[in-house]
C-alpha positions in Angstrom: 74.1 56.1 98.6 74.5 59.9 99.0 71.2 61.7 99.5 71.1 64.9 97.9 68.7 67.8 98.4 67.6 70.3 95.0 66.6 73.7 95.0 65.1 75.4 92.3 64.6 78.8 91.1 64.5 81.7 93.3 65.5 79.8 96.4 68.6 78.7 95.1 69.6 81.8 93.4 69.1 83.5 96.9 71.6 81.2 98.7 74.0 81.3 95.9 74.4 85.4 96.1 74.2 85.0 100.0 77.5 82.5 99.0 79.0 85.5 96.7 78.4 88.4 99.0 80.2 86.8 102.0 83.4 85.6 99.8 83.3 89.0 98.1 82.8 91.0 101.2 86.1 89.4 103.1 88.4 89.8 99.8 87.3 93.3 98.1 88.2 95.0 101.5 92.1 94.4 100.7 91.9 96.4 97.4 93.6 99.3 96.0 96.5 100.8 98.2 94.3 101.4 101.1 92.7 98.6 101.3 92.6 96.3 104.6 94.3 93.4 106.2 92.1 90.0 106.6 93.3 87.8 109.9 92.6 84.7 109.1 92.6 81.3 111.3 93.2 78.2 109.3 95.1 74.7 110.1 97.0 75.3 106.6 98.5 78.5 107.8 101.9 79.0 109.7 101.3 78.6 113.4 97.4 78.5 112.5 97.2 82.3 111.5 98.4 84.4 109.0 97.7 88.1 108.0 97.3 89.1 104.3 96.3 91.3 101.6 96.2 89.0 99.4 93.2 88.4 97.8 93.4 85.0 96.6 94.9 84.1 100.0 91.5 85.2 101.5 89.5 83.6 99.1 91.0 80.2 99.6 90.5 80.2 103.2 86.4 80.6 103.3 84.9 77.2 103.4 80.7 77.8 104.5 78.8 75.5 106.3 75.6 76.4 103.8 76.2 73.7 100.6 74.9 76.2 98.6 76.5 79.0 100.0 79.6 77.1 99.9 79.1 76.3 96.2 79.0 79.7 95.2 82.2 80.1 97.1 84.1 77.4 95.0 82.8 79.3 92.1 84.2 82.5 93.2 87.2 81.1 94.1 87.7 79.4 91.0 87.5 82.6 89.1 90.2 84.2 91.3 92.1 80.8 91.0 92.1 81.1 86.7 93.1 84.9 87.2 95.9 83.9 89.3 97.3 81.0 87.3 97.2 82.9 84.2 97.9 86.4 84.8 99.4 86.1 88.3 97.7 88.7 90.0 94.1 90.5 90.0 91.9 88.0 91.8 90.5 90.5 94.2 89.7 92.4 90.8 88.3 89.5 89.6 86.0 88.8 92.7 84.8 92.4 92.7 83.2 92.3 89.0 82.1 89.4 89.7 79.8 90.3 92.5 78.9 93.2 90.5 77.7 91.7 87.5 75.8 89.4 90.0 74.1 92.1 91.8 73.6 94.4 88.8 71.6 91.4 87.4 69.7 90.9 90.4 68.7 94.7 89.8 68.0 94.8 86.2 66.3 91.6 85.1 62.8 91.2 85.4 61.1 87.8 85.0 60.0 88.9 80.9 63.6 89.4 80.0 65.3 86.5 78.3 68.1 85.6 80.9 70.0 83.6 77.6 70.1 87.2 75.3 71.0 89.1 78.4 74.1 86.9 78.8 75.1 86.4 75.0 74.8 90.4 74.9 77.2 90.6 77.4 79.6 88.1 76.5 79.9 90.8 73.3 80.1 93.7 75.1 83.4 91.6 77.2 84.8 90.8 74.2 84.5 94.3 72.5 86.3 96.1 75.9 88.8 93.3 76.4 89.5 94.9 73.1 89.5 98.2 73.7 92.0 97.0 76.5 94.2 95.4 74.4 94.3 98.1 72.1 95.5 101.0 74.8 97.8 98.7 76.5 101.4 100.8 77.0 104.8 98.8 76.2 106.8 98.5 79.6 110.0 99.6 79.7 112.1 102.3 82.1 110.4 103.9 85.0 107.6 101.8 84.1 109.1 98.4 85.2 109.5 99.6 88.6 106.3 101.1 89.1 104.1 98.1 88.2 106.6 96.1 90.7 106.2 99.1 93.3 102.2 98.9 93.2 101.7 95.5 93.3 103.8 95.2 96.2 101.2 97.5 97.6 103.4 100.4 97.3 106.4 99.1 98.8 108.9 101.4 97.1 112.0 99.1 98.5 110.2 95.5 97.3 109.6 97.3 93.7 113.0 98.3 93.4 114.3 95.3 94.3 111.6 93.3 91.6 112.5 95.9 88.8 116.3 95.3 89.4 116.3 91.8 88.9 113.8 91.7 85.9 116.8 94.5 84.3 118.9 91.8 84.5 117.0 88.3 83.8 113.2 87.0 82.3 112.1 85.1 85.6 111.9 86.1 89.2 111.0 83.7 91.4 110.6 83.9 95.8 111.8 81.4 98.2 111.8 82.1 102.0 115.0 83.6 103.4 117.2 82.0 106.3 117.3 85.1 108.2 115.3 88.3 108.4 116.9 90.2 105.3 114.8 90.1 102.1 117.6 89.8 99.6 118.2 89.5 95.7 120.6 86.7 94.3 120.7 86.7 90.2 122.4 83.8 88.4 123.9 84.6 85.5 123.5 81.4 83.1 121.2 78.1 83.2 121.4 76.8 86.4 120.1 73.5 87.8 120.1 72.5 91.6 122.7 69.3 91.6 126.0 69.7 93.2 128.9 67.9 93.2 128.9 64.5 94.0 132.0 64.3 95.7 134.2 66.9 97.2 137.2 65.4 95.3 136.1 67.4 92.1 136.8 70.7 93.5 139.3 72.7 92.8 138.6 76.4 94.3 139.4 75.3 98.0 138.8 78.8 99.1 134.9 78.9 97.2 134.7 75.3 98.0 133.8 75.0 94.0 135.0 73.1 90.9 135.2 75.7 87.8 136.0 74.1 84.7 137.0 75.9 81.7 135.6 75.2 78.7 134.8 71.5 79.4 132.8 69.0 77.1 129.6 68.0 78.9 128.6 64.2 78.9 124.3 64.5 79.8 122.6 61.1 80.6 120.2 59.8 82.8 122.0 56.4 82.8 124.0 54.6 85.8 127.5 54.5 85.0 129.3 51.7 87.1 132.6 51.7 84.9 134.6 54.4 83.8 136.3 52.6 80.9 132.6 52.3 79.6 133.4 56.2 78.3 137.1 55.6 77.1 136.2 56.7 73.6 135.9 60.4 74.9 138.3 59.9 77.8 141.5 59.7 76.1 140.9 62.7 73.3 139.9 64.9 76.6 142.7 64.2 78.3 145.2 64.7 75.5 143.5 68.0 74.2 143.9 69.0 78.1 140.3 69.6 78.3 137.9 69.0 81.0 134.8 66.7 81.3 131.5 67.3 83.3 129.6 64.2 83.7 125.8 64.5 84.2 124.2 60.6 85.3 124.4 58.5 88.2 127.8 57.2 88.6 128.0 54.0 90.5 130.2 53.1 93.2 133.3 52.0 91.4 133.2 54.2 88.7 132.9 57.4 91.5 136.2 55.9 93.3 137.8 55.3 89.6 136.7 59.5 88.9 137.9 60.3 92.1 141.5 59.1 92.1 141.9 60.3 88.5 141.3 64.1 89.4 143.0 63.7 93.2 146.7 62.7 91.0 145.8 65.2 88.1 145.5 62.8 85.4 142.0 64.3 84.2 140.4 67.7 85.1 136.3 66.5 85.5 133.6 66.4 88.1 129.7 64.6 88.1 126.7 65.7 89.1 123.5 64.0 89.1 121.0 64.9 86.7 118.3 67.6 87.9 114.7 66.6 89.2 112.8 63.4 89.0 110.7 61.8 86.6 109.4 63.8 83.3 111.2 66.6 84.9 114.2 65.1 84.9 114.0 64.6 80.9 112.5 67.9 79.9 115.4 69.7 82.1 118.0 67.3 80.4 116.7 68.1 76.9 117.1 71.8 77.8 120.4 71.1 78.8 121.4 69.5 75.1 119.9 72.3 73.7 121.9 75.5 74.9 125.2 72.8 75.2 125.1 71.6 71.8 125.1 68.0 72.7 123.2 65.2 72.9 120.9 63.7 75.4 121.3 59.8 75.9 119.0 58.2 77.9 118.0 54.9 78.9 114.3 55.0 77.4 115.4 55.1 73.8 118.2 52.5 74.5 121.0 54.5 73.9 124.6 53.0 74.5 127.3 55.3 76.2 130.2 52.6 74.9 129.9 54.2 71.4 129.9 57.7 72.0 132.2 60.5 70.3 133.2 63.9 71.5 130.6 65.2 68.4 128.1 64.2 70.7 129.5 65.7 73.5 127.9 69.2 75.2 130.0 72.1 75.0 130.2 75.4 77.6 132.6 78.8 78.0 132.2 78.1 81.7 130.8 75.3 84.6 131.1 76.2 88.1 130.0 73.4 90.6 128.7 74.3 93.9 128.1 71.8 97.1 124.0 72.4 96.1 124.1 73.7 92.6 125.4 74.1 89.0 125.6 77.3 86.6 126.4 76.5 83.2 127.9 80.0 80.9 126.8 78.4 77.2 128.7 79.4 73.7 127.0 82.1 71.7 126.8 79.8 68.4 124.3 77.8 69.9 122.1 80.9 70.1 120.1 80.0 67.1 119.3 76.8 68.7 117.9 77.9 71.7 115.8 80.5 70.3 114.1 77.7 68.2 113.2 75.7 71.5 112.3 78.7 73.3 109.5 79.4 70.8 108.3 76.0 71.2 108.1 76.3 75.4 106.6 79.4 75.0 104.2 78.2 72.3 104.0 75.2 75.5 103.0 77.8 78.4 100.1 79.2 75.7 98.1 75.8 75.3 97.8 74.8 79.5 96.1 76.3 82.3 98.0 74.4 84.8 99.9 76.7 87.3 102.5 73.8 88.3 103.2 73.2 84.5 102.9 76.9 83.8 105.6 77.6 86.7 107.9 74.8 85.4 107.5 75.6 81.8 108.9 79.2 83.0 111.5 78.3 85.0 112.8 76.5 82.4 112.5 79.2 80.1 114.3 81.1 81.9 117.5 78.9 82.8 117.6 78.3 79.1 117.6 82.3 78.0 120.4 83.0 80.5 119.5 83.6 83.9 117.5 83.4 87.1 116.7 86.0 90.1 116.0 84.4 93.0 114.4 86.9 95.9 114.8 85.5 99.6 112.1 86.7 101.4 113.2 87.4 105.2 111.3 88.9 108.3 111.2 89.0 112.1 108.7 86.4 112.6 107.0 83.6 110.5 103.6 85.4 109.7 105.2 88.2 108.8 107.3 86.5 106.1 104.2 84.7 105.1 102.3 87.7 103.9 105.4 89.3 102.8 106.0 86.5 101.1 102.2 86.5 99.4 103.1 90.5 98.4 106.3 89.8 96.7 104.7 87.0 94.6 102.1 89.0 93.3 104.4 91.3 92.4 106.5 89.2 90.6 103.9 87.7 88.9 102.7 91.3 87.9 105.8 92.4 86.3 105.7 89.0 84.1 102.1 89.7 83.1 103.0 93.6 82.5 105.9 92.0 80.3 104.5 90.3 78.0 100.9 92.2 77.3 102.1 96.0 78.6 100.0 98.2 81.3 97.0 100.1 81.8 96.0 103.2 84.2 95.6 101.5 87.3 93.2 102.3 90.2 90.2 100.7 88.4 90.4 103.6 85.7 91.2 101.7 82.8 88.3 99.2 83.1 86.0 102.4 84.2 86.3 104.4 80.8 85.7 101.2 79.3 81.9 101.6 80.8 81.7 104.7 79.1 81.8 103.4 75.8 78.7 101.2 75.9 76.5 102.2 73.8 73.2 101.5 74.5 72.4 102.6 77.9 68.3 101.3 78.0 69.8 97.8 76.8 69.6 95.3 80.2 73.1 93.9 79.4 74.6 97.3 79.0 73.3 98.4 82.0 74.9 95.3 84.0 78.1 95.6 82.5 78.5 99.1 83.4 77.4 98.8 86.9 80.3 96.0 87.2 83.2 98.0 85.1 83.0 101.0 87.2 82.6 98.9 90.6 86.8 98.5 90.9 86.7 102.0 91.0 84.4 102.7 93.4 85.5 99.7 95.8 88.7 101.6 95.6 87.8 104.3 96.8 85.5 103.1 99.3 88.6 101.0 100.8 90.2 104.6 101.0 87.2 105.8 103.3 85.8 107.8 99.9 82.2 108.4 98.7 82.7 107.3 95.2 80.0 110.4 94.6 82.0 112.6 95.5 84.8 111.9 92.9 82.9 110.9 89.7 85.0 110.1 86.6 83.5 113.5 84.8 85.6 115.1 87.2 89.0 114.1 85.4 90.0 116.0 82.8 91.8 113.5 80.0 91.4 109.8 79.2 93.8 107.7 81.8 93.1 110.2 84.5 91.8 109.0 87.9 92.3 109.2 91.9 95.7 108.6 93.7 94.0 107.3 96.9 97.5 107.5 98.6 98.3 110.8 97.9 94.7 112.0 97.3 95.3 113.8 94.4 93.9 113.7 91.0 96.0 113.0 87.9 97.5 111.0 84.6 97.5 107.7 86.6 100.6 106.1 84.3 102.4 109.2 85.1 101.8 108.8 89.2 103.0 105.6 88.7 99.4 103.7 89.1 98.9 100.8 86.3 98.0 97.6 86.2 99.3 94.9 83.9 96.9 94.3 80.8 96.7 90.8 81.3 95.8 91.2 84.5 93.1 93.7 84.1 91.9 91.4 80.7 92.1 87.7 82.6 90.1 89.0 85.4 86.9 90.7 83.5 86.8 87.6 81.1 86.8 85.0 84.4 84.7 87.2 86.4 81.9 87.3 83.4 82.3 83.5 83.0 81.3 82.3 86.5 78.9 85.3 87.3 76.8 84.2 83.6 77.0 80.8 85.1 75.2 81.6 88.4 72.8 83.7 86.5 72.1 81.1 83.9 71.3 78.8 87.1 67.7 77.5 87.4 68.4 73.8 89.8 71.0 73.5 92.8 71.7 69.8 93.9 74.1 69.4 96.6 75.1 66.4 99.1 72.3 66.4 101.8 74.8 67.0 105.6 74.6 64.9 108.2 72.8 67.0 110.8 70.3 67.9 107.7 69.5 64.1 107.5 67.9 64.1 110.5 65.5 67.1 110.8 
């Protein structure tokens, strides 16, 4: 049996913002432009340190001894976590409200107020400026692009550039660690999948060490082939039309040897690879592949029999070139309408999960299916420099997807900070937390930029969208500096920040797992 230990009332609510203030106090110092490093020490962490201004990075690190404390902690981090998954960036943003609703509530409600109104008032004053958001939010395009890369890089003008180049030329970004020290941008043009060749008989580019095949029919299976004359329905049309045959399935020794001699004296132009990822993976990337080829998936689940197939059910492609690790497929236009049908129904996928692994997957495949991939590799002198570089470029990329799909706001905590200004009621307790917490992004900005937020109140600016360029300390239109933040962003991180700081306020019994050095006082 586990023995637990309850607080109630006050003395849990004081642990719980002692919890809040410490996980808010180590992530809000990295934000805005200026903001600070965090060096952290962690077992999980290459070479058991790593240096980052990332905030969700710092946020998953702090574990406290305190239950309580600590519980807060999860909470906090949770919030950041949901930002993250959904939006892709603004968990520091996130963690700031947060704390300020918290301490803003601390400061307003007395013990006569009803706790339960306060928070149902401001759920509805959330919901009316995550309208107000929604309703300013700027299309990206142009200049734009390249901006919100460049300042969510944390004004790395060279990583932005980079980030806005590739999303000019495909929908998905992603960042894998490079082999040497240059940070690097490789797009494929097409749907790629990472299988190769199976044997180094199929190619026919000695030089690129690749097969290309021309207009080939596409055979896609997850079965195990282990005899070629099991496909001598399609075979012999192929080879008298001149045509050439990609095989995607698991072809078994014999029938490997049989491909092999075939191709090496010229009788049929054809290669195999193996089908892409495991499990359901494995099925969802086949089914993408029937899709933009036209063909048909046959797979061993629904008991389908390769000794009866024509070339009707055949995929079909402009292009296939086959590398030693990889294969990009160039698919025919008239199959355009198709894919745009299945798109809609990943995207509509992607909308109904909060998983980050099946939100990443959904979007990868989105993107091989729509006609290309950019792939950035990541390189630097020494691992922990590549780590947090690594951490920067993420974000990044994550921000430009966000600013894609719901457009940008001034940036530099103005957007959310003009917001305050239009509550209404200023003597209402609700109104007075929730303008406390909008402006506090703002001020924390500054304050990161060794600024007395006093000293550069928002009366000062002279036209909506105006704010402080802590960089450059000047005053100006902040979309026209180049400082935004993606709507999503700025949206997902009020409406998670409001959720877990109106939990902890709502909050009256604690109950955690009594520790073993506690069980003996």
């Amino acid at each position: 049996m586990i023995v637990k230990e309850i607080h109630f009332g006050d003395e849990g609510q004081k642990k719980l913002k002692s919890g809040i203030k410490k996980i808010a106090g180590a992530v809000k110092s990295t934000l805005g432009a200026r903001g600070r490093t965090v060096l952290i020490e962690s077992e999980n962490h290459v070479g058991g340190i790593t240096v980052t201004k990332d905030g969700v990075t710092v946020a998953k690190s702090i574990n406290l001894y305190d239950p309580t404390e600590n519980l807060a902690v999860i909470m906090m981090r949770q919030a950041a976590d949901k930002t993250a998954t959904v939006a892709g960036d603004g968990t520091t943003t996130s963690i700031v409200l947060a704390e300020a609703i918290i301490d803003a509530a601390d400061k307003y409600i007395s013990p006569d107020h009803n706790v339960t109104e306060v928070i149902r008032k401001i759920n509805s004053i959330t919901k009316n400026v995550v309208s107000n958001l929604e309703k300013r939010s700027k299309k990206v395009s142009g200049r734009r692009l390249y901006d919100v890369a460049s300042i969510s890089a944390n004004n790395d003008q060279e990583v932005g550039k980079m980030i806005g180049d590739a999303f000019s030329e495909v929908s998905l970004v992603t960042v894998e660690n490079s082999m040497n020290s240059e940070t690097r941008v490789e797009i494929i043009n097409g749907m790629r999948i990472e299988r190769g060749y199976t044997s180094p008989y199929f190619v026919n580019d000695q030089k690129k060490q690749e097969c290309i095949l021309d207009n080939p029919y596409v055979l896609i299976c997850d079965h195990e082939i282990n005899n070629i004359s099991n496909l001598e329905k399609i075979l012999a049309p192929i080879v008298s039309q001149g045509r050439s045959l990609l095989i995607i399935g698991n072809l078994g020794p014999n029938a490997l040897q049989t491909l092999n001699v075939n191709v090496y004296q010229g009788k049929i132009k054809a290669c195999n690879i193996m089908p892409p990822s495991f499990g359901y993976r494995q099925k969802d990337l086949l089914k993408d592949l029937a899709v933009a080829l036209g063909g048909t998936y046959f797979s061993e689940d629904t008991g389908d029999d390769l000794s009866i197939i024509n070339l009707i059910d055949l995929g079909r492609a402009s292009k296939i070139i086959v590398k030693k690790d990889m294969t990009v497929f160039m698919h025919h236009a008239e199959f355009k309408e198709d894919i745009d049908n299945h798109l809609a129904e990943l995207n509509g996928m992607i909308n109904q999960t909060d998983d980050q692994v099946e939100r990443e997957f959904l979007r990868e495949r989105i993107a091989n299916i729509s006609g290309g991939i950019g792939v950035i590799y990541v390189g630097a002198q020494s691992d922990i420099e590549q780590k947090e570089k690594r951490d920067r470029i993420d974000d990044a990329v994550y921000a430009v997807m966000a600013a894609l799909e719901e457009g940008i706001l001034p940036g530099g905590g103005i957007a959310l900070a003009e917001c305050a200004s239009l509550i209404d009621d200023n003597d209402d307790v609700a109104s007075k937390i929730m303008y406390d917490a909008l402006i506090a992004p703002f001020n924390q900005i500054l304050i990161n930029a060794g600024k007395n937020p006093k000293s550069i109140a928002l009366n000062m600016f002279e036209n909506k969208g105006w704010g402080y360029d802590v960089k450059n300390e000047v005053a100006g239109d902040m979309i026209k500096m180049g400082i935004i933040d993606p709507t999503k962003v700025t949206k997902n991180a009020l409406l998670n920040a409001v959720s877990v700081a109106t939990t902890i306020m709502s909050t009256n019994a604690i109950i955690t797992n009594v520790r073993a050095d506690e069980s003996t006082k």
